[in-house]
C-alpha positions as CSV (number, residue, x, y, z in Angstrom):
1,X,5.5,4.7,5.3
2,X,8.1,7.4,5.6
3,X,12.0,6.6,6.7
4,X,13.2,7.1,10.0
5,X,16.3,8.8,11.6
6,X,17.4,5.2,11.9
7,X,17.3,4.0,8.7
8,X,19.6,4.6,5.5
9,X,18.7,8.3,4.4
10,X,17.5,7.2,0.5
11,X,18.8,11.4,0.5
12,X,21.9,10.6,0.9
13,X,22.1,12.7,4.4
14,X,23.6,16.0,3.0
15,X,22.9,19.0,4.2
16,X,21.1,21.8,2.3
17,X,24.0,23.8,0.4
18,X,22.8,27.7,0.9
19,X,23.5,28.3,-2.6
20,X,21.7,24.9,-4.4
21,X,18.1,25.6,-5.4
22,X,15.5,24.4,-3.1
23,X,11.7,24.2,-3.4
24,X,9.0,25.5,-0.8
25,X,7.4,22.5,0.8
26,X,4.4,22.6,-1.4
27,X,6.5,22.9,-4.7
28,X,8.4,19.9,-3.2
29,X,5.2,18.2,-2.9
30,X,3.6,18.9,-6.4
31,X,7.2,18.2,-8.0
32,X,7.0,14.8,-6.6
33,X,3.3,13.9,-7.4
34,X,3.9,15.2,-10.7
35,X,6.9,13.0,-11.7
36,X,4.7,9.9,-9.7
37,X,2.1,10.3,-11.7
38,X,3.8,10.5,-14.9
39,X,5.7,7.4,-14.4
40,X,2.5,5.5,-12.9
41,X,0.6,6.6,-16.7
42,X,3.4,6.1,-18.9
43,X,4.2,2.8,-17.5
44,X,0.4,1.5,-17.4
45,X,0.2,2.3,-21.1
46,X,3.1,0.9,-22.0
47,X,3.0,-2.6,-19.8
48,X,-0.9,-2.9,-18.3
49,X,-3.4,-1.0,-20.2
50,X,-6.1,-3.4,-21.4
51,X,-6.6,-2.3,-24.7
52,X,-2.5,-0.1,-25.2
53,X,0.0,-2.9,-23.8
54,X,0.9,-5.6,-26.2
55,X,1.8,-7.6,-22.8
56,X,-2.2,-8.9,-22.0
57,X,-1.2,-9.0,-18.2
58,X,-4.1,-7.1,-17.0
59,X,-5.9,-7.5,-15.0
60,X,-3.9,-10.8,-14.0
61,X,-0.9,-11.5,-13.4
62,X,-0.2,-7.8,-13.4
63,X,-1.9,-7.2,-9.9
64,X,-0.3,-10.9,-8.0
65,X,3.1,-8.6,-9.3
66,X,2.0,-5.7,-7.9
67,X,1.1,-6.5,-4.5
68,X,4.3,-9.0,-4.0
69,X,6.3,-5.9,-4.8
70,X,4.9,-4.1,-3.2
71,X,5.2,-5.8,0.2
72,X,8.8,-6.8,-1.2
73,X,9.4,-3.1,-1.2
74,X,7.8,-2.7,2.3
75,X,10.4,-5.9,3.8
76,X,13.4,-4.1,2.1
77,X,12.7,-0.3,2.7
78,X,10.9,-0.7,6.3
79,X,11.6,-4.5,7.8
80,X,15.4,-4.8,6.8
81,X,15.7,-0.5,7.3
82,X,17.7,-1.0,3.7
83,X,16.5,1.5,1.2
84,X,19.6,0.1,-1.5
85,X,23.0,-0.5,-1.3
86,X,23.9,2.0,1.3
87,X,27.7,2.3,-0.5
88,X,26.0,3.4,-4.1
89,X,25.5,6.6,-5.0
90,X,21.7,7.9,-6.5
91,X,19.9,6.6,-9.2
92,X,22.3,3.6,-8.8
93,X,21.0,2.9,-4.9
94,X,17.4,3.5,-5.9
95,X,17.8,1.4,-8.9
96,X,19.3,-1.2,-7.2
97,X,16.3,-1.1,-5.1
98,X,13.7,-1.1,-7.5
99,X,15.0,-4.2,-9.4
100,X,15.2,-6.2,-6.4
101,X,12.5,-5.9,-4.8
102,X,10.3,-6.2,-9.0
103,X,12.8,-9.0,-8.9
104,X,10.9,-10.7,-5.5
105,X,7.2,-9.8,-6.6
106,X,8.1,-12.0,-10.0
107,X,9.8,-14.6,-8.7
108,X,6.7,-15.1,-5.5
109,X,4.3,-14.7,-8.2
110,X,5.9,-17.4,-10.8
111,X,6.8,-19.7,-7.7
112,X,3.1,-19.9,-6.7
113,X,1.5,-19.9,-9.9
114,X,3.6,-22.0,-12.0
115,X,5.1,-24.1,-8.8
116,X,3.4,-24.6,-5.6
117,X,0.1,-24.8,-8.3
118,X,1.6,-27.5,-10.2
119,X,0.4,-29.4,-6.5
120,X,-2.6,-27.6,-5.6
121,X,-5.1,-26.3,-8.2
122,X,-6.4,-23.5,-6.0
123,X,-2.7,-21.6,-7.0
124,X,-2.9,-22.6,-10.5
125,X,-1.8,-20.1,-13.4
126,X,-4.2,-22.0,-15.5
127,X,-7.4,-21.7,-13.3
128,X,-10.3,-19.7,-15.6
129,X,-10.2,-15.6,-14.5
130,X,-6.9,-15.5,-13.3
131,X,-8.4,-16.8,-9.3
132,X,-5.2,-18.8,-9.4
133,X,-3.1,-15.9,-9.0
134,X,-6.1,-13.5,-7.1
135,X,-5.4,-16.6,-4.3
136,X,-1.8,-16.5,-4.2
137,X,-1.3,-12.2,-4.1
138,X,-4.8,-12.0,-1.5
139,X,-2.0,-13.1,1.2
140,X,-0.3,-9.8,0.7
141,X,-3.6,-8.0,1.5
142,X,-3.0,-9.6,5.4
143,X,0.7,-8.6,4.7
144,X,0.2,-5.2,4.4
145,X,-1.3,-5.0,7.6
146,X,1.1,-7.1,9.8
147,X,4.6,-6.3,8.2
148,X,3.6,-2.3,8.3
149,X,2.2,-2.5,11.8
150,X,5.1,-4.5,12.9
151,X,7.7,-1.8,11.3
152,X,5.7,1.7,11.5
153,X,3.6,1.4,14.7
154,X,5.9,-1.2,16.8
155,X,9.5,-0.2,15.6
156,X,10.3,-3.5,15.1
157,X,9.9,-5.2,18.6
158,X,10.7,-7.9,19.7
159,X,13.7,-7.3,17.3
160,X,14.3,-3.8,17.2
161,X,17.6,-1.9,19.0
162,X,18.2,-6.1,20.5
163,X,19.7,-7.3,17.0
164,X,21.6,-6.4,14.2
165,X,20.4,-6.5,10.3
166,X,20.0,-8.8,8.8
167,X,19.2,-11.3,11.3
168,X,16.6,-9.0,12.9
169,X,14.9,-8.9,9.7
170,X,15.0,-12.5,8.8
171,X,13.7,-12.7,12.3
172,X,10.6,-10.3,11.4
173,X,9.8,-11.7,8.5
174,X,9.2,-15.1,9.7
175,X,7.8,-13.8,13.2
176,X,5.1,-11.9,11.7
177,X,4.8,-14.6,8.7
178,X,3.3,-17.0,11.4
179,X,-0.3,-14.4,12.4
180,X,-0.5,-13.1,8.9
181,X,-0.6,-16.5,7.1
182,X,-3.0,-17.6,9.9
183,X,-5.7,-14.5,9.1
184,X,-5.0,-15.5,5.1
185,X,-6.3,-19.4,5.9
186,X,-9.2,-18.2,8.0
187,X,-10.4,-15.3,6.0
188,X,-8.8,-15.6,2.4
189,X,-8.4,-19.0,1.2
190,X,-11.4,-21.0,2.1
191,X,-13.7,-18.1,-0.5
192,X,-11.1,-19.4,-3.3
193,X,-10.1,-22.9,-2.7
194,X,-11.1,-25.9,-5.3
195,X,-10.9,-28.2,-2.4
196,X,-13.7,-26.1,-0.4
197,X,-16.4,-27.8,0.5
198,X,-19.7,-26.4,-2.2
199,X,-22.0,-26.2,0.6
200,X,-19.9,-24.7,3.1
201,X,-19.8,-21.3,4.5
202,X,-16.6,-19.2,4.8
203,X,-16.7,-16.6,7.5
204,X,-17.4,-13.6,5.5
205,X,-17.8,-13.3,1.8
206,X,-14.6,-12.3,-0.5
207,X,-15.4,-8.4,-0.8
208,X,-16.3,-8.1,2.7
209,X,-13.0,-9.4,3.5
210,X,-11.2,-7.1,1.2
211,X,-13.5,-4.2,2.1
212,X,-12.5,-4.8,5.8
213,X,-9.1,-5.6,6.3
214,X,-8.0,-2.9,3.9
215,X,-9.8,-0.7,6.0
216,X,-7.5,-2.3,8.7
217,X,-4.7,-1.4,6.5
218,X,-5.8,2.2,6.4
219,X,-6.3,2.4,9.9
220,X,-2.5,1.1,10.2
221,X,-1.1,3.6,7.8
222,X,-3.1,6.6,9.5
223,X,-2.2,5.8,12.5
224,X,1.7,5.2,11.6
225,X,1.9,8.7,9.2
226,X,-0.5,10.9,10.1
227,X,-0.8,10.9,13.9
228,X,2.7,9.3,13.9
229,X,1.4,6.6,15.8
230,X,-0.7,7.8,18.7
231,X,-2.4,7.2,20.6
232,X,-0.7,3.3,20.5
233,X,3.2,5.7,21.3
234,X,1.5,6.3,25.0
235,X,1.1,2.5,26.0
236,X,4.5,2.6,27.5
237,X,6.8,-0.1,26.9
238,X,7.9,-1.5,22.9
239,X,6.0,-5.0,23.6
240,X,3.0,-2.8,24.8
241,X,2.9,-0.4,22.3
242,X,3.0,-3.6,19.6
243,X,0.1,-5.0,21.1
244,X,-2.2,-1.0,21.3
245,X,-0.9,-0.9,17.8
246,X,-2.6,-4.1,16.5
247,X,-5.6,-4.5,18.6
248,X,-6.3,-0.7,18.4
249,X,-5.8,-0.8,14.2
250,X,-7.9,-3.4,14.0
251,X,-10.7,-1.6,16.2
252,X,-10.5,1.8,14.3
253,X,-10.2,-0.2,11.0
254,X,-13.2,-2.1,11.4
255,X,-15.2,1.3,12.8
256,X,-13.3,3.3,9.7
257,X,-14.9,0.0,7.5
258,X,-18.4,1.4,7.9
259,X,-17.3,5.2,7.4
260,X,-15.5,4.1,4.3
261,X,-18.4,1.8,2.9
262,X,-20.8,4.5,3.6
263,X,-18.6,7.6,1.5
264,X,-18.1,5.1,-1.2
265,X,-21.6,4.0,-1.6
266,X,-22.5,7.8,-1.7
267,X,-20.5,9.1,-3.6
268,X,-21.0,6.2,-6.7
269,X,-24.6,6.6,-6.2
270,X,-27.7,4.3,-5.4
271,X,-27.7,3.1,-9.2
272,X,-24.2,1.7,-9.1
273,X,-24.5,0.4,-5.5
274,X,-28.0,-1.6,-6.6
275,X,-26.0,-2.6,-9.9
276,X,-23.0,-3.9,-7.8
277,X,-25.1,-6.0,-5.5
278,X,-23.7,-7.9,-2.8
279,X,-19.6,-7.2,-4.4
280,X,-20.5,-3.6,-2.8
281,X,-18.9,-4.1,0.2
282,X,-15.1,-4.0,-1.3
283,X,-15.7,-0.5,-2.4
284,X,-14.5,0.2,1.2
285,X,-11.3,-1.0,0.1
286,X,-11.6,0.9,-3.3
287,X,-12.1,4.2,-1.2
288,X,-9.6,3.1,1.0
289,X,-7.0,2.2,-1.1
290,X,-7.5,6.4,-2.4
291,X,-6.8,7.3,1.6
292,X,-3.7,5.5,2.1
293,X,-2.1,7.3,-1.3
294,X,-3.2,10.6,0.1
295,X,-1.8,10.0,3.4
296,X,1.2,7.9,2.2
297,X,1.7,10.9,-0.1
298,X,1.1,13.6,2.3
299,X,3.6,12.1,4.8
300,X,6.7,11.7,2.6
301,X,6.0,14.6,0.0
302,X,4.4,17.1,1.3
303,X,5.9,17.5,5.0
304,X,2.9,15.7,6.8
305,X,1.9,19.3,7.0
306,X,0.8,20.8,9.3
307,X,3.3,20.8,12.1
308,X,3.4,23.7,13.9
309,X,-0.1,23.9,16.1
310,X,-0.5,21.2,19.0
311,X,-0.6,17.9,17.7
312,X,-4.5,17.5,18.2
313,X,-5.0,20.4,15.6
314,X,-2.0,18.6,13.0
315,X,-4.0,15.5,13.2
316,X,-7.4,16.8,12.7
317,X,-6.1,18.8,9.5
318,X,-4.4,16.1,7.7
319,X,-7.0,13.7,8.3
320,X,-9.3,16.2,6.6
321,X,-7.1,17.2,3.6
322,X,-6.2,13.5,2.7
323,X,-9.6,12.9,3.2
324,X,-10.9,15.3,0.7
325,X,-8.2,14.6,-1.6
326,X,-9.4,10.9,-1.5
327,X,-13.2,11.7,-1.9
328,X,-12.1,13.5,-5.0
329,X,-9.6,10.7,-6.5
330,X,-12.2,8.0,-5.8
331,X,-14.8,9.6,-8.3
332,X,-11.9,10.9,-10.7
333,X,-11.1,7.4,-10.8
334,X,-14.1,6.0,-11.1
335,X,-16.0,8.4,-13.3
336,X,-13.1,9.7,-15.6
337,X,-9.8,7.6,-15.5
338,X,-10.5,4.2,-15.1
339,X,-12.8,4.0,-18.6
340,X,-11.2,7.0,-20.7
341,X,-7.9,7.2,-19.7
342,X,-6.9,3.6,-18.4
343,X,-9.1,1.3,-20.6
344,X,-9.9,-0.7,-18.1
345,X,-13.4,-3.1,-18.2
346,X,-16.9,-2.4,-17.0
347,X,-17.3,-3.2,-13.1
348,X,-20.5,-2.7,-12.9
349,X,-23.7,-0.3,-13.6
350,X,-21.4,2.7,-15.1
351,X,-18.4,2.1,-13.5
352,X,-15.5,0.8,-15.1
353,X,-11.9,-0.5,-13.0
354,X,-11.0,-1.3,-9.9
355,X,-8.9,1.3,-7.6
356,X,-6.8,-1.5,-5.7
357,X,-4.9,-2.0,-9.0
358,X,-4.5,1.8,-10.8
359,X,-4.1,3.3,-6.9
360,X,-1.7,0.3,-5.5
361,X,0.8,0.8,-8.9
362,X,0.9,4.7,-8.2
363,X,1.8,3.9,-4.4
364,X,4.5,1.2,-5.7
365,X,5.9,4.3,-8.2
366,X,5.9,6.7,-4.6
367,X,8.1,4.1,-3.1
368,X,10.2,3.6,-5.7
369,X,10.7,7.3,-6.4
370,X,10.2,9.2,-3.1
371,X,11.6,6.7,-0.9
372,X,14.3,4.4,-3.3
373,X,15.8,7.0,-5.4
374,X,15.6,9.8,-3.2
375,X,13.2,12.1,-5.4
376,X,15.8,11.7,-7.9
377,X,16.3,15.2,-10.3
378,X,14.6,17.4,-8.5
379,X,15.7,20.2,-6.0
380,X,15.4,19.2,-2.3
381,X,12.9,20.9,-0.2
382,X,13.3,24.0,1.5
383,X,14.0,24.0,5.7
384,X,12.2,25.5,7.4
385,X,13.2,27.8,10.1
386,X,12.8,26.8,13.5
């Protein structure tokens, strides 16, 4: 998720004056994460944290927010190219931004919960657990993959370069609406539904569902960022390359499924994985879901370094860094954060938390900051010579 030359510049375009402070690339980079991170805390304590917040939204309907806004904030940045009023000037463009799309992640939530539940129980505010509103935001789990894919790895075909905003993306939004709701009712809905049949069978269980398509999602957002979207770029035509990019992201996602399943289990140990049972299979996600912040991060902060060796070398580096960066948020999360710092509940054996929702609001606050306001405050980054 990074802009384009052909989107709005969230930068506001200027050039570099010689005599305005700059930052090197990696100071660029730590400025960013730092300011992140200290928005994703401050507001966790204040409106989420189980045991600090006065609000009691956690763990539901805090996350059905999150992920609405989340994809909200992917339809406005990436499928309608609009990063904010292009007329406003920073914060006011970002902040623009950041209520609107908070603005659409409410609203989907309350609408679903509180309206299309008042018909069908399955979407119901009221159901025990919060699984009311777990049924309602698991749709955006399908939407991250299709509305992505469709604006990062297929620029936007059939629409893109043909027609002008904002019909092109009214026209993407409802194109891609019709496959992703299709995967939801297949592979979502009948693990949560009240009308589901007791002794029937859904296709996969829940976790494995989550554990897998995230790791679709990954696949998408490595593919898009870090290899900036080969091999699917050498297909040839836009309709070709559409169709590389989704069968291809859902090939390596469901090989990178096993590779993430495998690190996770590791690294939480044979105790916790023998304590989680069968639910063991999400932790692919919950790995997962620590690689697409590093590589979202790495991308848009830190330069998608490195960029000077042949593009096979580039690749094979930042896969590895954001890798390792990953490995070692995944047990900081797990093993320190989640229970100390974030309060959150007992998941099982000693593990407390669950990354999709601590990892997810510091990728919302990325958005927001990097992408809506611009980095907002701090110096710009250095360029490099050519």
């Amino acid at each position: 998720m990074s802009v384009t030359d052909d989107e709005h510049d969230v930068r506001d375009g200027a050039a570099v004056d010689p005599r305005e402070r700059t930052l090197p690339w990696w100071g660029f980079g730590l400025a960013n994460l730092a300011v992140v991170l200290a928005l994703a805390f401050a507001s966790w304590w204040l409106l989420v944290d189980p045991r600090w917040s006065p609000l009691s939204v956690y763990p539901q309907p805090y996350t059905a927010v999150l992920f609405w806004t989340i994809l909200a904030t992917v339809w406005v940045g990436f499928t309608f190219g609009w990063l904010g009023p292009a007329g406003l000037r920073q914060p006011w463009r970002g902040l623009v931004g950041v209520g609107l799309t908070l603005a659409i992640g409410i609203a989907i939530t309350v609408v679903l919960a509180y309206g299309w539940g008042a018909l069908d129980p399955t979407f119901s505010a009221g159901r025990d657990g919060g699984a009311g509103f777990t049924t309602g935001n698991l749709f955006v789990l399908f939407g991250f993959f299709s509305y992505v894919l469709s604006a990062v790895n297929g620029a936007h075909w059939p629409f893109g370069g043909r027609i002008r905003h904002p019909w092109a993306g009214i026209g993407e939004i409802a194109l891609v609406f019709i496959p992703t709701l299709a995967l939801y009712l297949v592979f979502a809905l009948p693990n949560l539904a009240t009308w589901a049949q007791p002794d029937g069978s859904p296709l996969m269980s829940l976790s494995t569902v989550i554990g897998w398509f995230y790791s679709i999602v990954v696949a998408t957002v490595m593919t898009g960022l870090i290899t900036e979207n080969r091999p699917w770029s050498r297909a040839g035509s836009p309709g070709r390359v559409a169709a590389a990019a989704v069968v291809g992201n859902i090939a390596l996602g469901t090989v990178l499924y096993f590779v993430l399943l495998a690190v996770a289990k590791l690294l939480i140990g044979p105790v916790n994985v023998t304590a989680l049972g069968a639910g063991v299979t999400q932790y692919a996600a919950q790995f997962g879901v620590c690689f697409a912040v590093w590589m979202i991060l790495w991308a848009n902060i830190f330069g998608n370094k490195p960029t000077g060796f042949s593009p096979g070398v580039n690749i094979a580096v930042r896969i590895v860094v954001t890798f390792v960066m990953s490995a070692l948020t995944y047990v900081l999360y797990y093993f320190v954060l989640a229970e100390h710092v974030l309060h959150e509940p007992g998941a099982g054996g000693t593990l407390s938390g669950n990354a999709l929702g601590f990892l997810d609001w510091v990728i919302q606050w990325m958005l927001w900051y990097v992408l809506f306001l611009g980095s907002y405050g701090l110096p710009k980054a250095r360029p490099e010579a050519p």
